[in-house]
mmCIF file as gemmi writes it, N, C-alpha and C atoms, coordinates in Angstrom:
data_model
loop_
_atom_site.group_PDB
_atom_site.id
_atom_site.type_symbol
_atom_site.label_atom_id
_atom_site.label_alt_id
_atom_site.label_comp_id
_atom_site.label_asym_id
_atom_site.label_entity_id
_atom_site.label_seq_id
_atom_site.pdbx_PDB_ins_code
_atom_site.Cartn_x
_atom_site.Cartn_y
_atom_site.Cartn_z
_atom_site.occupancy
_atom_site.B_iso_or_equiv
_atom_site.pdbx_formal_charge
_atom_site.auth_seq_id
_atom_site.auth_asym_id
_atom_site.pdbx_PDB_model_num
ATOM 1 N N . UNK Axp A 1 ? 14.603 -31.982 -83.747 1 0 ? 1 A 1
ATOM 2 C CA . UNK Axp A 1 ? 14.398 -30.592 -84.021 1 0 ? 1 A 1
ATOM 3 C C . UNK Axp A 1 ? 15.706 -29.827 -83.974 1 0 ? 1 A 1
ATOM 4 N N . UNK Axp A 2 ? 16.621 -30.095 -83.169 1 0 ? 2 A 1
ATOM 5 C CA . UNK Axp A 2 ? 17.606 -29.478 -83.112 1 0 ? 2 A 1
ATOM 6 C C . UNK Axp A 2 ? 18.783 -29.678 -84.15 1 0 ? 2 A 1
ATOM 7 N N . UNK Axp A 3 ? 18.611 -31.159 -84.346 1 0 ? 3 A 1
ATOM 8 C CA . UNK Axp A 3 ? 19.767 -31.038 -85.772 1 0 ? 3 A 1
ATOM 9 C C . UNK Axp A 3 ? 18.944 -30.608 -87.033 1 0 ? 3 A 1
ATOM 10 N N . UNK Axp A 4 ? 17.442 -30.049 -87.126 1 0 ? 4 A 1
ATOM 11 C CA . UNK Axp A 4 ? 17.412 -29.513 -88.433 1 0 ? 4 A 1
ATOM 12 C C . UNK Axp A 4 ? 17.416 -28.153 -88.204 1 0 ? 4 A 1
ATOM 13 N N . UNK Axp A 5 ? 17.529 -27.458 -87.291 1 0 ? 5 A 1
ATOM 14 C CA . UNK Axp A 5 ? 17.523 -26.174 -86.814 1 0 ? 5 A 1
ATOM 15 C C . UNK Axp A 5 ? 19.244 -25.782 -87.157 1 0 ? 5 A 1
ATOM 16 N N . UNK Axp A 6 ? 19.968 -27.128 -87.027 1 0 ? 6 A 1
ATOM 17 C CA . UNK Axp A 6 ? 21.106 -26.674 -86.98 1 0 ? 6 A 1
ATOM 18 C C . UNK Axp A 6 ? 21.95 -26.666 -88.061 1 0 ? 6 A 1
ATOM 19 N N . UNK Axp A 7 ? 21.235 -27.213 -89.315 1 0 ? 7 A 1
ATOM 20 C CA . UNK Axp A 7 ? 21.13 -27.423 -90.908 1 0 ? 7 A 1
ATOM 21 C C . UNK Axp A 7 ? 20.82 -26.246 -91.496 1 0 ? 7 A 1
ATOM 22 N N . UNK Axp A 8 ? 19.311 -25.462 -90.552 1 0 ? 8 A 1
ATOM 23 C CA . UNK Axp A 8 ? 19.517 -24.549 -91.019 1 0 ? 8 A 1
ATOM 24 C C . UNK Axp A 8 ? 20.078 -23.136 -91.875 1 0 ? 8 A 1
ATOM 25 N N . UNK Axp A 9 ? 19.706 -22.646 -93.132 1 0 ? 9 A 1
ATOM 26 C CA . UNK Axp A 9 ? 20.576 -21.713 -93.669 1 0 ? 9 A 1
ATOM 27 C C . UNK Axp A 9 ? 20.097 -19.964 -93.169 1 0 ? 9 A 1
ATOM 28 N N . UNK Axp A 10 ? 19.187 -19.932 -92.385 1 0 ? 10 A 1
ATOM 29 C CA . UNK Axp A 10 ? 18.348 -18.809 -92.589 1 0 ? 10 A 1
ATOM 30 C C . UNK Axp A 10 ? 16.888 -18.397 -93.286 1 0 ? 10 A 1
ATOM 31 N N . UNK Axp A 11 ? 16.818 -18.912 -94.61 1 0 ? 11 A 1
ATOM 32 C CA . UNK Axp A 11 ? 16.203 -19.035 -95.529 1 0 ? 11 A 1
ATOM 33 C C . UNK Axp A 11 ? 14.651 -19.499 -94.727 1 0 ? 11 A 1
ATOM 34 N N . UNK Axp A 12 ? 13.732 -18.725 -95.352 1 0 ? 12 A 1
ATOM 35 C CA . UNK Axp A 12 ? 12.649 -18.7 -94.941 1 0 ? 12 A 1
ATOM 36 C C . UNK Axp A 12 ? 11.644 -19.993 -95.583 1 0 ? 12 A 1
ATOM 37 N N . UNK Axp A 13 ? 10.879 -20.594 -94.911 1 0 ? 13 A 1
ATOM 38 C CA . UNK Axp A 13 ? 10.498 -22.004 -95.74 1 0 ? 13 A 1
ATOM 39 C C . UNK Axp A 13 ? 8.963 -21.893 -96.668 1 0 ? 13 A 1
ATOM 40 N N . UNK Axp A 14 ? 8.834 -20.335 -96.353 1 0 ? 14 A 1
ATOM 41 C CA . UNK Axp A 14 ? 7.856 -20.141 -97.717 1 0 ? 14 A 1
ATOM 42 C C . UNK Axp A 14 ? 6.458 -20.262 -96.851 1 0 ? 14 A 1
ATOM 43 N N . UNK Axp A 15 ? 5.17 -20.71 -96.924 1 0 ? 15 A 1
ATOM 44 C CA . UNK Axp A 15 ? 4.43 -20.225 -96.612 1 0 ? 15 A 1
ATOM 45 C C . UNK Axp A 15 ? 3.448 -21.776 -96.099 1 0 ? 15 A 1
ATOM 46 N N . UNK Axp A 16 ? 4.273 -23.216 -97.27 1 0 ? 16 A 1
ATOM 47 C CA . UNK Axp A 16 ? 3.196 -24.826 -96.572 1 0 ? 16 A 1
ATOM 48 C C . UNK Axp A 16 ? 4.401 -24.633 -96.005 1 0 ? 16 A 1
ATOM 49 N N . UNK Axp A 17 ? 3.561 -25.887 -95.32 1 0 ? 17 A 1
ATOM 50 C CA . UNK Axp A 17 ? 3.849 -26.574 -94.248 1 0 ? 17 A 1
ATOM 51 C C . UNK Axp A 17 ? 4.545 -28.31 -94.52 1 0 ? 17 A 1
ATOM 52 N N . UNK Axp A 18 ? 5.044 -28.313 -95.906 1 0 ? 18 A 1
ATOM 53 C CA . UNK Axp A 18 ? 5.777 -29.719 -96.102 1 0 ? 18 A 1
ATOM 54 C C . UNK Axp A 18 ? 6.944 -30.292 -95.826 1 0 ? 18 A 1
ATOM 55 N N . UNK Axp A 19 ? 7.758 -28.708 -95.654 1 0 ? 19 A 1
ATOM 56 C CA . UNK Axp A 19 ? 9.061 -29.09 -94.77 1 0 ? 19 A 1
ATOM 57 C C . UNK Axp A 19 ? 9.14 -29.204 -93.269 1 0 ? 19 A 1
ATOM 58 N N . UNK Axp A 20 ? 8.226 -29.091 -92.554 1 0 ? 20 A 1
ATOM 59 C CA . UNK Axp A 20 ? 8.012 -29.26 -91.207 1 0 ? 20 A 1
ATOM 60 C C . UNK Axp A 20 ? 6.972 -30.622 -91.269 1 0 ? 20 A 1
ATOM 61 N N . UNK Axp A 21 ? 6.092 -30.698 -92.277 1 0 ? 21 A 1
ATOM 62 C CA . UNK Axp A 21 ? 5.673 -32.712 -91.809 1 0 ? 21 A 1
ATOM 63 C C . UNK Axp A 21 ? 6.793 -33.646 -92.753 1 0 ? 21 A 1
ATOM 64 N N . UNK Axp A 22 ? 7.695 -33.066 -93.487 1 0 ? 22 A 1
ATOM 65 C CA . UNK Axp A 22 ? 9.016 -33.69 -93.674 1 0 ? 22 A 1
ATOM 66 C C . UNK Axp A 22 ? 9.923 -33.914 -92.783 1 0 ? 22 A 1
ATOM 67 N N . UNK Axp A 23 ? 10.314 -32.837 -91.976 1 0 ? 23 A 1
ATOM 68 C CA . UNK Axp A 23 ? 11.518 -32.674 -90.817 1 0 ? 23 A 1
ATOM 69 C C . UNK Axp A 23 ? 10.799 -34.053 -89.949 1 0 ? 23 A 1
ATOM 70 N N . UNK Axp A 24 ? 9.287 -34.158 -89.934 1 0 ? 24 A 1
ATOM 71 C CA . UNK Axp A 24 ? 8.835 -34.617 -88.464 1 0 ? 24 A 1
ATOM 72 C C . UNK Axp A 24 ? 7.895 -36.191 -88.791 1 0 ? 24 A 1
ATOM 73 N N . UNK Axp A 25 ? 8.261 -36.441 -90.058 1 0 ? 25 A 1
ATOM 74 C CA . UNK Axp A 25 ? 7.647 -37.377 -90.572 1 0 ? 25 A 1
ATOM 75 C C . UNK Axp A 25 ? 8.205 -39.616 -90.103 1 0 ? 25 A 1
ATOM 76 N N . UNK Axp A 26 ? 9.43 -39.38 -89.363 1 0 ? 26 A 1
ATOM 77 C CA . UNK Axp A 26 ? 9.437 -40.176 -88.788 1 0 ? 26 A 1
ATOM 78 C C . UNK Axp A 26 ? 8.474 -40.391 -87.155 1 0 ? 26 A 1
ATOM 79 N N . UNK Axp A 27 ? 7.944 -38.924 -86.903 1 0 ? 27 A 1
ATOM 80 C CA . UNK Axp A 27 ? 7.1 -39.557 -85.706 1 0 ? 27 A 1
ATOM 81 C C . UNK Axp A 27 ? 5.702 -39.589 -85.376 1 0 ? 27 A 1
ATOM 82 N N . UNK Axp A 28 ? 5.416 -39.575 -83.852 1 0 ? 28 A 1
ATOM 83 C CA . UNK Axp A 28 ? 3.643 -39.858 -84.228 1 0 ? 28 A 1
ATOM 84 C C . UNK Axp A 28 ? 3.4 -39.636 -82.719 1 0 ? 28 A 1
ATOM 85 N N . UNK Axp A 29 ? 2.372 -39.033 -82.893 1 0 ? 29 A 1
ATOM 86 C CA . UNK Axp A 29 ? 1.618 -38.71 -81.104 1 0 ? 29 A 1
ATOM 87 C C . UNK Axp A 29 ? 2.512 -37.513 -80.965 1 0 ? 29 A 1
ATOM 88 N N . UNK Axp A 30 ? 2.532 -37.352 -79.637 1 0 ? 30 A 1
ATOM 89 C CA . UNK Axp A 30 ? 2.632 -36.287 -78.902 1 0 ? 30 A 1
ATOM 90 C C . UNK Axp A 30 ? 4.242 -35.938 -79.421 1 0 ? 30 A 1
ATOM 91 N N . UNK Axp A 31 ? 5.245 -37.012 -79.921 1 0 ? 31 A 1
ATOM 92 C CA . UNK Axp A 31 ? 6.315 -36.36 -80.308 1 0 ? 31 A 1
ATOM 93 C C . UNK Axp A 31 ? 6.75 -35.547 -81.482 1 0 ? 31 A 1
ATOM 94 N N . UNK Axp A 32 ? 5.718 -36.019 -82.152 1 0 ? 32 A 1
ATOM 95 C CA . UNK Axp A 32 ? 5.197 -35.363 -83.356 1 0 ? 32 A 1
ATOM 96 C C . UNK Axp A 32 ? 4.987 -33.891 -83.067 1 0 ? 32 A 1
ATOM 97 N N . UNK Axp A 33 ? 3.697 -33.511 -82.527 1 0 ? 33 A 1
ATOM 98 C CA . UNK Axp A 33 ? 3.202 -32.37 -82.145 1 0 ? 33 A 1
ATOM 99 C C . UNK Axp A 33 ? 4.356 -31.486 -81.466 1 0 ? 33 A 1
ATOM 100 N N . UNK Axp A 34 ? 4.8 -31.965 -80.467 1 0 ? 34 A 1
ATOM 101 C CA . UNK Axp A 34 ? 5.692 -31.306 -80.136 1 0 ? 34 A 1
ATOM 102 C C . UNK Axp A 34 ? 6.68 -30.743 -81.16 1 0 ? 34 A 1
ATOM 103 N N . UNK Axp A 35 ? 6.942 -31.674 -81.856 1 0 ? 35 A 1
ATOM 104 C CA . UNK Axp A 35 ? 8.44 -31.416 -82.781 1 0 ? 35 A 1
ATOM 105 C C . UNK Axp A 35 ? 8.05 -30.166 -83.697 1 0 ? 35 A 1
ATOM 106 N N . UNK Axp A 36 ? 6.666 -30.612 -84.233 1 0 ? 36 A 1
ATOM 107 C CA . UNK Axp A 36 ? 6.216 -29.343 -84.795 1 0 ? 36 A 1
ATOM 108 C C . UNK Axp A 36 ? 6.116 -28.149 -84.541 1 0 ? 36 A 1
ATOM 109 N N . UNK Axp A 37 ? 5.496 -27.707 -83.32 1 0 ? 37 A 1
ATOM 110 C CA . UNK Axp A 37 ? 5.466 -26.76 -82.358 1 0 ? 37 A 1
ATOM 111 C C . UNK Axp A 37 ? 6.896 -25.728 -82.364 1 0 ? 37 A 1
ATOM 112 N N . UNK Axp A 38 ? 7.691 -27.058 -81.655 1 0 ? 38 A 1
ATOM 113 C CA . UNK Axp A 38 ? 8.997 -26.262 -81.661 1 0 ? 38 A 1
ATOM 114 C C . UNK Axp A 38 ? 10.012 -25.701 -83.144 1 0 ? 38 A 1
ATOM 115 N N . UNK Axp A 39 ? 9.338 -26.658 -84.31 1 0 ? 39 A 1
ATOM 116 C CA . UNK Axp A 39 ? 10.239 -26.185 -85.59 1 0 ? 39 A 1
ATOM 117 C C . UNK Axp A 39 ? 9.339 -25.569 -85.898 1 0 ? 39 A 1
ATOM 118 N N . UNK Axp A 40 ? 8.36 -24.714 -86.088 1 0 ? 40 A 1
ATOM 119 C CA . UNK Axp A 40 ? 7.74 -23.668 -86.341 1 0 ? 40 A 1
ATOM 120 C C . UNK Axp A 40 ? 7.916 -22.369 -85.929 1 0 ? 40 A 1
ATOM 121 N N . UNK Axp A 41 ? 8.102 -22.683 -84.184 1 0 ? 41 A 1
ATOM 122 C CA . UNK Axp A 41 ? 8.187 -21.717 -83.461 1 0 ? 41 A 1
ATOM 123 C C . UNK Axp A 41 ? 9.903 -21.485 -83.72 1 0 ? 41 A 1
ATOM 124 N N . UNK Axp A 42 ? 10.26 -22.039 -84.116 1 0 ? 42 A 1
ATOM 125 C CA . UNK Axp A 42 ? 12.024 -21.619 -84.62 1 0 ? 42 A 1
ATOM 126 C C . UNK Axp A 42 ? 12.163 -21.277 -85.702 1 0 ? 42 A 1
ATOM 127 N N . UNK Axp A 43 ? 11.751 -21.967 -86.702 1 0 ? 43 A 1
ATOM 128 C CA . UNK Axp A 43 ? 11.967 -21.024 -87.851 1 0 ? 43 A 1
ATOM 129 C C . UNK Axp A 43 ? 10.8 -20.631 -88.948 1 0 ? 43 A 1
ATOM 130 N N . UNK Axp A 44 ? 9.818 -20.85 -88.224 1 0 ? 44 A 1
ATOM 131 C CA . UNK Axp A 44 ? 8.469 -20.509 -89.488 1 0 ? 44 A 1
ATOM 132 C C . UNK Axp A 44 ? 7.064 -19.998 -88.238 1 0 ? 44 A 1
ATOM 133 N N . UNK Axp A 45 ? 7.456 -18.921 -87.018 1 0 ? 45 A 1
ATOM 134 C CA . UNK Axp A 45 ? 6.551 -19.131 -85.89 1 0 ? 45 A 1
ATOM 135 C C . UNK Axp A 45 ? 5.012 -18.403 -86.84 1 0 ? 45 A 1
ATOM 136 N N . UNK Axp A 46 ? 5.145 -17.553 -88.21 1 0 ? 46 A 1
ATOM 137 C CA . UNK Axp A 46 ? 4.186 -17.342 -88.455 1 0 ? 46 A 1
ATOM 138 C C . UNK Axp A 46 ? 3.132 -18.492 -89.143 1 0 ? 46 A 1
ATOM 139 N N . UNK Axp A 47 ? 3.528 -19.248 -88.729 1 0 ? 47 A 1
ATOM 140 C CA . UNK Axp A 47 ? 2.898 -20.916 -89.359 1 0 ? 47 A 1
ATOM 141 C C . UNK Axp A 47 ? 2.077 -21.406 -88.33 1 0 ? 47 A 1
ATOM 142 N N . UNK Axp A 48 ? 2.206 -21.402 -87.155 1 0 ? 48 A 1
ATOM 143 C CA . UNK Axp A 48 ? 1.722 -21.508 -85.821 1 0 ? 48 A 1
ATOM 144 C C . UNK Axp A 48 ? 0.259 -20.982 -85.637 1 0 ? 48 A 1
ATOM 145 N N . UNK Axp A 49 ? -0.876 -22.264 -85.925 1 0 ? 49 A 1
ATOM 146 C CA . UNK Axp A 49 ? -1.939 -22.081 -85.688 1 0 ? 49 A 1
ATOM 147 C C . UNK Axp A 49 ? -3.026 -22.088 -84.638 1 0 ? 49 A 1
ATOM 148 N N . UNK Axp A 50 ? -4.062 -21.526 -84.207 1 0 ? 50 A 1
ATOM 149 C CA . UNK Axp A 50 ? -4.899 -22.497 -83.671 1 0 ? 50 A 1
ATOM 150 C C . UNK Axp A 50 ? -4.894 -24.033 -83.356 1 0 ? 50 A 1
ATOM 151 N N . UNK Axp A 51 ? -5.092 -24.478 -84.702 1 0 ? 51 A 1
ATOM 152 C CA . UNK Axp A 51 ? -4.956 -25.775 -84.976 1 0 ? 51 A 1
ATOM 153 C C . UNK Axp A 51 ? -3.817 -26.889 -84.397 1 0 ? 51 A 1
ATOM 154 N N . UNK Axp A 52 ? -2.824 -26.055 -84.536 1 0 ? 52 A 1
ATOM 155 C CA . UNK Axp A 52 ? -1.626 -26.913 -83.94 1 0 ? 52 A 1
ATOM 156 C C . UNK Axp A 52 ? -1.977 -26.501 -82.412 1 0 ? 52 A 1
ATOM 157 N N . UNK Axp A 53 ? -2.023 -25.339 -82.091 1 0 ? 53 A 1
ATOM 158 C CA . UNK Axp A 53 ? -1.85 -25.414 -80.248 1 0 ? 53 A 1
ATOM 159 C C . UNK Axp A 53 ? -2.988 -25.827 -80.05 1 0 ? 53 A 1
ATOM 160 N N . UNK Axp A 54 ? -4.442 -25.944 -80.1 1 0 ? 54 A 1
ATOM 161 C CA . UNK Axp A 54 ? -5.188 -27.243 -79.598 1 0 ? 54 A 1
ATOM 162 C C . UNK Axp A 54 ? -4.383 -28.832 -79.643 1 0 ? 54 A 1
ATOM 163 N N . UNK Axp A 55 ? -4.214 -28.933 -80.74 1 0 ? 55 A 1
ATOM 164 C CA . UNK Axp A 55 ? -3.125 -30.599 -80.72 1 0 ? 55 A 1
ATOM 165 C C . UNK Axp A 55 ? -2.154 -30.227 -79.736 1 0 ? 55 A 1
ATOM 166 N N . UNK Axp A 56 ? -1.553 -30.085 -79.502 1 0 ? 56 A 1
ATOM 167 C CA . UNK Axp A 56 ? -0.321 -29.531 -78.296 1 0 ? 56 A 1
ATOM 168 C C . UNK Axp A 56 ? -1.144 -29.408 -76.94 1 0 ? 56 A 1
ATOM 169 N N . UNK Axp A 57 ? -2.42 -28.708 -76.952 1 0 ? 57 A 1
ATOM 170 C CA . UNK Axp A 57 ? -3.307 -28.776 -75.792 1 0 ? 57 A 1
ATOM 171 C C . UNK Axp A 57 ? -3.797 -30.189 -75.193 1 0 ? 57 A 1
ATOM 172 N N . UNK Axp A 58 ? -4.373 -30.766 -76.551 1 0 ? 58 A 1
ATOM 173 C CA . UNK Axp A 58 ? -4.618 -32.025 -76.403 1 0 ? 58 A 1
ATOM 174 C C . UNK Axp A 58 ? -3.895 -32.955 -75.49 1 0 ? 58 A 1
ATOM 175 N N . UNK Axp A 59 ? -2.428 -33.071 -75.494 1 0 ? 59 A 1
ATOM 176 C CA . UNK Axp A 59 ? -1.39 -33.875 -74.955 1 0 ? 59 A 1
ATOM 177 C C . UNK Axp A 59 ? -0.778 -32.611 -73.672 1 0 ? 59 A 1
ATOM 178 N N . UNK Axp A 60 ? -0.699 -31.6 -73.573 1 0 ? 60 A 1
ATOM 179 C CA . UNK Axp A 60 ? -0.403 -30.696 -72.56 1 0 ? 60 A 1
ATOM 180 C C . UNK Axp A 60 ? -1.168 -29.345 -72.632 1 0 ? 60 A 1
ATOM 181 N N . UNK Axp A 61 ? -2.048 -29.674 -71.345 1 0 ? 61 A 1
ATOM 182 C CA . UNK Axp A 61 ? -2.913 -28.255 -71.147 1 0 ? 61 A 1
ATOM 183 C C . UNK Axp A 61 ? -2.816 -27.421 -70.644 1 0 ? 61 A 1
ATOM 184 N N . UNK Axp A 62 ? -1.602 -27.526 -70.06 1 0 ? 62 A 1
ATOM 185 C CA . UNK Axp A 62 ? -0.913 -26.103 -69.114 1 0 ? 62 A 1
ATOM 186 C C . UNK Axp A 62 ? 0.419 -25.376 -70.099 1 0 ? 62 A 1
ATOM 187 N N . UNK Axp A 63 ? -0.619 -23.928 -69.922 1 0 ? 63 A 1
ATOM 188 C CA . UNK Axp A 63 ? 0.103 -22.848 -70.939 1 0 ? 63 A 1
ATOM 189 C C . UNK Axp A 63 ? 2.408 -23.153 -70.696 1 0 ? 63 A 1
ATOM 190 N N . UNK Axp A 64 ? 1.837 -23.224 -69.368 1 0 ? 64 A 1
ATOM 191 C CA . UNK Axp A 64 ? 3.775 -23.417 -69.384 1 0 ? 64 A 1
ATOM 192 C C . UNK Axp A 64 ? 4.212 -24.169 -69.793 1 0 ? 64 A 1
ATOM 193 N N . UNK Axp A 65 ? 3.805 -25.549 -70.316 1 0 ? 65 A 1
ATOM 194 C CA . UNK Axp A 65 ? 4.073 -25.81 -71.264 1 0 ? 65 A 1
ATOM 195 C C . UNK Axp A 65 ? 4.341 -25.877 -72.637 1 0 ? 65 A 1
ATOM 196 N N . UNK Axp A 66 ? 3.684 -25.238 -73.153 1 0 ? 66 A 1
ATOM 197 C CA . UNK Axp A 66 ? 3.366 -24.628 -74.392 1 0 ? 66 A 1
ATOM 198 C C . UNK Axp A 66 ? 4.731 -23.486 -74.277 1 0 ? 66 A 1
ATOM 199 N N . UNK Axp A 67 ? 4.707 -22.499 -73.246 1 0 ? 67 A 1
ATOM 200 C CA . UNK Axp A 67 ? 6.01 -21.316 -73.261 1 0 ? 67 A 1
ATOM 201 C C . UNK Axp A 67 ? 7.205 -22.277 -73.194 1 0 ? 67 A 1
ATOM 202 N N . UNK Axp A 68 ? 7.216 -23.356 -72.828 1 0 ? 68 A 1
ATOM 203 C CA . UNK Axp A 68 ? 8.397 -23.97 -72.095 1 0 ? 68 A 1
ATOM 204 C C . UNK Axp A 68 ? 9.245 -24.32 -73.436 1 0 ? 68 A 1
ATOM 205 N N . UNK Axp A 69 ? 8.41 -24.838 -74.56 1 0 ? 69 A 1
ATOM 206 C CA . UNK Axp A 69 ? 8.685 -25.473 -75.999 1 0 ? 69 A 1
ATOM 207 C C . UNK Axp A 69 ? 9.12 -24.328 -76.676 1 0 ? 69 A 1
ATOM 208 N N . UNK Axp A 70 ? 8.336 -23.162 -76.986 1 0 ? 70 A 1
ATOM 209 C CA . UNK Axp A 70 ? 8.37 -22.002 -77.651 1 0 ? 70 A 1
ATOM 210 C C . UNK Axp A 70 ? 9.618 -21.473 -77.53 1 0 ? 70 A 1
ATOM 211 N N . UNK Axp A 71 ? 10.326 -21.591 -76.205 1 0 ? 71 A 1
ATOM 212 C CA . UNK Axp A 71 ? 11.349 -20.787 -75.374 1 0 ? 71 A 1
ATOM 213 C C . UNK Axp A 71 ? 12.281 -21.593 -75.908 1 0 ? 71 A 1
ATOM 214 N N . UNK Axp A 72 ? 12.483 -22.756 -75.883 1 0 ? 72 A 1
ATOM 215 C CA . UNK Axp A 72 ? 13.508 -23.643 -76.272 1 0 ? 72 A 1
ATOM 216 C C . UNK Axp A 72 ? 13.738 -23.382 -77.39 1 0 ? 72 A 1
ATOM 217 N N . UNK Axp A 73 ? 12.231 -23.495 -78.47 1 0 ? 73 A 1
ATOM 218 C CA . UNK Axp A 73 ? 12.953 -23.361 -79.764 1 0 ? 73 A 1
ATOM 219 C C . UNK Axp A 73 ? 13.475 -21.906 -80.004 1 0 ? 73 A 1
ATOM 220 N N . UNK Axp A 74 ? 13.058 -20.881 -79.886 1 0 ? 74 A 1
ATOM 221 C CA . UNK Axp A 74 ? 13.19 -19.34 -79.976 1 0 ? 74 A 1
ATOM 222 C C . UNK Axp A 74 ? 14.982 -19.342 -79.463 1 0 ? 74 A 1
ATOM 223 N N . UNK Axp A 75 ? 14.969 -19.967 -78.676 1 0 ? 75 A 1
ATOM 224 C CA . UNK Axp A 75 ? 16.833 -19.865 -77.906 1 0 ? 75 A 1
ATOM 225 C C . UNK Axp A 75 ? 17.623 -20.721 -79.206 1 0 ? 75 A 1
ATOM 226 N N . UNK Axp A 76 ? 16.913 -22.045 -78.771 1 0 ? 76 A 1
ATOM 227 C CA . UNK Axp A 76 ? 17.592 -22.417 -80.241 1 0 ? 76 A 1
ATOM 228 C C . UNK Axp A 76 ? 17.871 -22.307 -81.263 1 0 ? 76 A 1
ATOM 229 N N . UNK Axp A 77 ? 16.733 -21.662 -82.04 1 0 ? 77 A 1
ATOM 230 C CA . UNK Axp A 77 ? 17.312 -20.582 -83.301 1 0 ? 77 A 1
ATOM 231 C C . UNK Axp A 77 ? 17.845 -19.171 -83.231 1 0 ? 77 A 1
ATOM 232 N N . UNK Axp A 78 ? 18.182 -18.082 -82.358 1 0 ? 78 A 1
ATOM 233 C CA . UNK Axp A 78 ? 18.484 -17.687 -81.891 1 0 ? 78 A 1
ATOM 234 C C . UNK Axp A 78 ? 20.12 -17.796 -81.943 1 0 ? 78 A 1
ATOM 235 N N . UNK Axp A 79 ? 20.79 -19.059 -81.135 1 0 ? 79 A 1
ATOM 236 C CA . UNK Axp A 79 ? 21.957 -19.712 -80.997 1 0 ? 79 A 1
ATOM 237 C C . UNK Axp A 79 ? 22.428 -19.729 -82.272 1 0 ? 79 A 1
ATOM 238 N N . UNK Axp A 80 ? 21.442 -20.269 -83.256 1 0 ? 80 A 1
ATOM 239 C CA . UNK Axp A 80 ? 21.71 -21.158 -84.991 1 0 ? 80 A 1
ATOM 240 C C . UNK Axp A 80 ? 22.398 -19.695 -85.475 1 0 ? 80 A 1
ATOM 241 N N . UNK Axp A 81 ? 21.077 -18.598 -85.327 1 0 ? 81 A 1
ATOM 242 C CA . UNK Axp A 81 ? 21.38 -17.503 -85.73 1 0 ? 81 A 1
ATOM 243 C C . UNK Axp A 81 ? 22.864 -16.675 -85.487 1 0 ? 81 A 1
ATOM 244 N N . UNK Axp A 82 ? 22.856 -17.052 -83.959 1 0 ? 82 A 1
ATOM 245 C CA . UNK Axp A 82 ? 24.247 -15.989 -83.409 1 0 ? 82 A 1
ATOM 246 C C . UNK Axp A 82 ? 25.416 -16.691 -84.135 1 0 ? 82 A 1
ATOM 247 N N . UNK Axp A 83 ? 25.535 -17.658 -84.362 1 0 ? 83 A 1
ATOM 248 C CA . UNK Axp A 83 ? 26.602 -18.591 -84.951 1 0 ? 83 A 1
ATOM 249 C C . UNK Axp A 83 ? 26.932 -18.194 -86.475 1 0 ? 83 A 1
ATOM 250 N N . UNK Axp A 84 ? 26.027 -17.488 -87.127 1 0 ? 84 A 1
ATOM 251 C CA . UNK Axp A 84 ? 26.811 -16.83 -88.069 1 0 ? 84 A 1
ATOM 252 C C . UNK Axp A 84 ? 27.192 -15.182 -88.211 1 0 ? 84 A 1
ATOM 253 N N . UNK Axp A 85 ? 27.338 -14.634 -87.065 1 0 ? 85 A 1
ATOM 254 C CA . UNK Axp A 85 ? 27.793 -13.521 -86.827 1 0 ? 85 A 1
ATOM 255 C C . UNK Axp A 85 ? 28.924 -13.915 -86.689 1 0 ? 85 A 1
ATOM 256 N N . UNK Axp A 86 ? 30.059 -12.602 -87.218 1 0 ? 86 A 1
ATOM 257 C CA . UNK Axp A 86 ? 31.441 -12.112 -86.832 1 0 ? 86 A 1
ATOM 258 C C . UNK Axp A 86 ? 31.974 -11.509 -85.857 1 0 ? 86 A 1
ATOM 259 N N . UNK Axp A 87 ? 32.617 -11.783 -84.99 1 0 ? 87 A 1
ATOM 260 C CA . UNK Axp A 87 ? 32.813 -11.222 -83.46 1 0 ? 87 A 1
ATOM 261 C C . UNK Axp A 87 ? 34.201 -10.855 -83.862 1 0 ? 87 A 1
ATOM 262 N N . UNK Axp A 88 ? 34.385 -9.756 -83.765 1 0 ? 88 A 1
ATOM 263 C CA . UNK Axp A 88 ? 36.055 -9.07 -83.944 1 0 ? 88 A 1
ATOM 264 C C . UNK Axp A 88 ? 36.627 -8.388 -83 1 0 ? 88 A 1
């Protein structure tokens, strides 16, 4: 998740969901879900369904978990983001 976050251009990924089961298409189970979770919640969080946080529930049922991922990715794009600002 983090080196495609860090590929990143800004650019918004539109509205499916094929570049996030692309980014995440080498995995399966819970690393999967996760990966999703967090590249959604970084750069597409209005993609973020029901659907996915039951699967995410499924494998972790405590909400701090769920914030713990969210937080990571949100910092992490965030970071991607601050990195193309000009500091003078």
């Amino acid at each position: 998740m983090k080196a495609y976050v860090h590929r990143w251009d800004g650019k918004s990924p539109g509205i499916g969901r094929g570049w996030v089961e692309e980014a995440t298409q080498s995995l399966t189970g819970v690393d999967k879900t996760v990966s999703k979770v967090g590249l959604l919640a970084a750069i597409a969080p209005y993609q973020v369904d029901e659907e996915l946080i039951r699967e995410f529930k499924s494998y972790y049922d405590k909400d701090a978990c769920l914030l713990n991922i969210v937080s990571w990715a949100s910092f992490t794009a965030s970071r991607r983001i601050g990195s193309w600002l000009s500091y003078r």
